[in-house]
Structure formats: C-alpha cells, structure tokens
TORTORDO-538605 format. One record per residue (C-alpha): x, y, z; residue in one letter. Coordinates in Angstrom, 2 decimals. Last residue first. Layout:
N
NODE         x         y         z   kolvex
NODE         X         Y         Z        a
...
***
This chain:
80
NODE         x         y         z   kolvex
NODE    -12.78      5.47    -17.25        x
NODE    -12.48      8.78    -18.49        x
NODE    -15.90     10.56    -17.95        x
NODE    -15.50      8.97    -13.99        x
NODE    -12.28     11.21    -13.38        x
NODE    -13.16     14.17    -15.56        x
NODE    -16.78     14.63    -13.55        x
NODE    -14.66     13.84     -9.76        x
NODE    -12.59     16.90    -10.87        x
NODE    -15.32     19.21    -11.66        x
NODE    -17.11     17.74     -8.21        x
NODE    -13.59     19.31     -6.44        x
NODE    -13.77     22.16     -7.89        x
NODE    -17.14     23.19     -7.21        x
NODE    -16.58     21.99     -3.70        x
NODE    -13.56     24.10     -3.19        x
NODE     -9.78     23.89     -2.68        x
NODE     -9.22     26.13     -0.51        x
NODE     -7.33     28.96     -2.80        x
NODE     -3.89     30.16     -2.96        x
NODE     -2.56     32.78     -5.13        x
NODE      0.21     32.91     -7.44        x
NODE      3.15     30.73     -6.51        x
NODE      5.88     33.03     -8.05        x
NODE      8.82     30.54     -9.62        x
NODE     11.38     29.17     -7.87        x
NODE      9.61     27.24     -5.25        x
NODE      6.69     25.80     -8.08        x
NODE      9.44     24.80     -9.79        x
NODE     10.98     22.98     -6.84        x
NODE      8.02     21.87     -5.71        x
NODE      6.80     20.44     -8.97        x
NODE     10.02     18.24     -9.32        x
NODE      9.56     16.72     -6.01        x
NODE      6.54     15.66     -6.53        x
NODE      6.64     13.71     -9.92        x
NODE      8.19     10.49     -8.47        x
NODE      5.12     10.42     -6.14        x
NODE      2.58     10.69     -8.61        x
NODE      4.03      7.82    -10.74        x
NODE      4.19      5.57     -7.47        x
NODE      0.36      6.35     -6.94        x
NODE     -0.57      5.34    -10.70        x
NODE      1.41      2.12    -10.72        x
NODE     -0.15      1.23     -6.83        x
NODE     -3.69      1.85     -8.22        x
NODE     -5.38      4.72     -8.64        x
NODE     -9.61      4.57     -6.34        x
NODE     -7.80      6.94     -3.02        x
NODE     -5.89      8.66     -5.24        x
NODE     -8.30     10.01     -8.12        x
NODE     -9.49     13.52     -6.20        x
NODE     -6.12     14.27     -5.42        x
NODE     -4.59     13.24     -8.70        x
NODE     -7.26     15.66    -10.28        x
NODE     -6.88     18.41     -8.16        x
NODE     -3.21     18.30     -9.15        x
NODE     -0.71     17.20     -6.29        x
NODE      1.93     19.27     -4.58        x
NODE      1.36     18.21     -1.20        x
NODE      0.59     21.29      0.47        x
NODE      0.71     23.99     -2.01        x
NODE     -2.15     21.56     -4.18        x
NODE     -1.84     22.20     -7.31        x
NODE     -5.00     23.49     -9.29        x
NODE     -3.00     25.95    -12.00        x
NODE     -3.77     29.11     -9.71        x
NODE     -2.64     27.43     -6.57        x
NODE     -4.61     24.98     -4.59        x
NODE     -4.31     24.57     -0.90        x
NODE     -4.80     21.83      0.80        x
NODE     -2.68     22.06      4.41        x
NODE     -3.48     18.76      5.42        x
NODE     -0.35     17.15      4.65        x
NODE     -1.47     14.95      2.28        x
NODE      1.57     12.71      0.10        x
NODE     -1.02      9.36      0.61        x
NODE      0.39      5.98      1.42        x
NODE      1.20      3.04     -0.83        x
NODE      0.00      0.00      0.00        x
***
C-alpha cells in the first residue's frame, strides 16, 4: 500500500496544485480509487513540482472548493 503525500494544508494554486502536497486536483481527487502504478508515478513527480513551483511566483492560494472538487470527480469517472 502506498500511502497518501497529504499534509493537510490543501491549498490549490492558480493551476490546481495543491501547495501542500503538490498534487493536481485531479490526482487528489483520483488517489484513493489509482492503483499502486498510478500512486508511485505521482510520487516520483513531486519533487520536481516543488521545486518549480519554489522558484517561480506561486500565485494565489485557494481552498480547494466543492465546485472544484465535483469538476474533478466529472473528468475522473468521464475517463474510465
């Protein structure tokens, strides 16, 4: 089992990462159904996105919202 990056401090920027764990909306919505290939892909990715999203300006932070979140659910179950 892989475990989840949450850190409890969601927070999306302007392009729907997550300032917390560094996650797209979608990959947050999607973790808890991905399987163990999908999860280890997300990981590996994390560590690059902070340290872009660290050099570059964050933009604004937003709770990530209800709306947003069903928008995300919508693309998840319209592509399986």
């Amino acid at each position: 089992m892989i475990h989840s990056p949450c850190v409890a401090k969601c927070a999306l920027n302007d392009d729907d990462i997550c300032m917390g764990c560094y996650r797209t909306i979608d990959e947050i919505v999607g973790w808890s159904a991905a399987d163990d290939g999908f999860k280890t892909e997300v990981w590996k990715k994390l560590a690059q996105r902070k340290t872009e999203l660290s050099k570059g300006e964050l933009g604004e932070r937003n709770s990530i919202s209800r709306q947003k979140w069903l928008e995300a659910e919508a693309r998840k179950y319209h592509s399986e």
